[in-house]
C-alpha positions as CSV (number, residue, x, y, z in Angstrom):
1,X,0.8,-20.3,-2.2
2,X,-0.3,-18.1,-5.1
3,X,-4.3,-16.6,-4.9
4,X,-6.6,-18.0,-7.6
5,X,-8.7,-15.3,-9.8
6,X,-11.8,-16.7,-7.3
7,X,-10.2,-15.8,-4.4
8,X,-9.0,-12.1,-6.2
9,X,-12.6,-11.9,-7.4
10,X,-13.9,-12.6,-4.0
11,X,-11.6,-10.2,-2.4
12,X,-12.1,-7.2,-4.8
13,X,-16.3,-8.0,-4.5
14,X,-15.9,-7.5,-0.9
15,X,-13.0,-4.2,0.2
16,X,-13.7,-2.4,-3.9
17,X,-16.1,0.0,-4.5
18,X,-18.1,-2.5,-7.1
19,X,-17.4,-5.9,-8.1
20,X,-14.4,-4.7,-10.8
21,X,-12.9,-2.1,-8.6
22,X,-9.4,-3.6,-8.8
23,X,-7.6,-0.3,-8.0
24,X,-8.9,0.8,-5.2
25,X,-6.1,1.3,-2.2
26,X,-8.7,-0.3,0.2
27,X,-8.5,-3.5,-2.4
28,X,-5.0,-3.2,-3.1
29,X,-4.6,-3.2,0.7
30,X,-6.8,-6.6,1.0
31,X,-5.3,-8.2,-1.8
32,X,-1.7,-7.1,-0.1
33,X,-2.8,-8.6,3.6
34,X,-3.8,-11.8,2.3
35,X,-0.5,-12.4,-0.3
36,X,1.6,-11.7,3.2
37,X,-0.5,-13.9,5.3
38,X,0.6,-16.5,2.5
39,X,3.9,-15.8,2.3
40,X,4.1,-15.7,5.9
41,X,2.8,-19.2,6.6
42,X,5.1,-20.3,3.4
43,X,8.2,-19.2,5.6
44,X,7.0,-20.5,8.9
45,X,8.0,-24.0,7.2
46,X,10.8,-22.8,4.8
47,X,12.9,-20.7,7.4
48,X,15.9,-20.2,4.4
49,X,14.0,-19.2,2.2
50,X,15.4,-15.7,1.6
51,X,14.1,-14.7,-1.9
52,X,10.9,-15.4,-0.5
53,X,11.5,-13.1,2.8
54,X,12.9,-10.0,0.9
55,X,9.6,-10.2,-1.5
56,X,7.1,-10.6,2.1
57,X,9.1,-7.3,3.1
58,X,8.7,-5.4,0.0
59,X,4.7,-6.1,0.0
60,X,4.9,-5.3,3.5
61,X,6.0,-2.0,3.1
62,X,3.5,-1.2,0.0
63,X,1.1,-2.0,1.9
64,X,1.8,-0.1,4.7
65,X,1.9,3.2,2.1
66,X,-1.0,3.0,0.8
67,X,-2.3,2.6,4.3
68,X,-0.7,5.7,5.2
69,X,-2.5,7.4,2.6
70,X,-5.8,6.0,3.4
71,X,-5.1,7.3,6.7
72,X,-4.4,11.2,5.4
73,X,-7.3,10.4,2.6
74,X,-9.9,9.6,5.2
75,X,-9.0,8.1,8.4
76,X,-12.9,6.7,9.1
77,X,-12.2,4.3,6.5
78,X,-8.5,3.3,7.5
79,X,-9.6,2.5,11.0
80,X,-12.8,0.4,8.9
81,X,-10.3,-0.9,6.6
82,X,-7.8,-2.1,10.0
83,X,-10.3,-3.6,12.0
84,X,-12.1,-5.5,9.1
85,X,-8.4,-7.1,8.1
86,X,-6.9,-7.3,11.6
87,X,-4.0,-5.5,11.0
88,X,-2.4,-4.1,14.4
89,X,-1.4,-0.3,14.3
């Protein structure tokens, strides 16, 4: 369920600025879409899992924050950053 550092590494290489670019809200956002695509498919099979549920929700709404200010930042790259993660808005 957790990411490995590969799969962080892989995922800051490809949405960060440069291959360390960690902090960037278009990484943050990545590294946000693919924990709640985990969590997601975690609760698909563990439907009581509450703990789990209230944690997908608080990701789910950082995420959607910093999307909002990518949007007021520079809304070229939030409609980039949407389409390249598949995120519906």
């Amino acid at each position: 369920m957790n990411i490995t550092t590969e799969e962080k590494k892989e995922i800051f290489a490809k949405f960060g600025k440069d291959a360390g670019d960690t902090g960037s809200s278009e990484a943050q956002v990545a590294l946000f879409t693919e924990r709640i695509n985990r969590l997601t498919e975690h609760l698909r099979e563990h439907k009581k899992d509450f703990s789990t549920r209230l944690g997908l929700l608080k990701l789910v709404g950082k995420r959607r924050r910093l999307l909002n200010y990518i949007m007021k930042k520079d809304i070229e790259a939030y409609r980039k950053l949407i389409a390249e993660l598949g995120i519906r808005k």
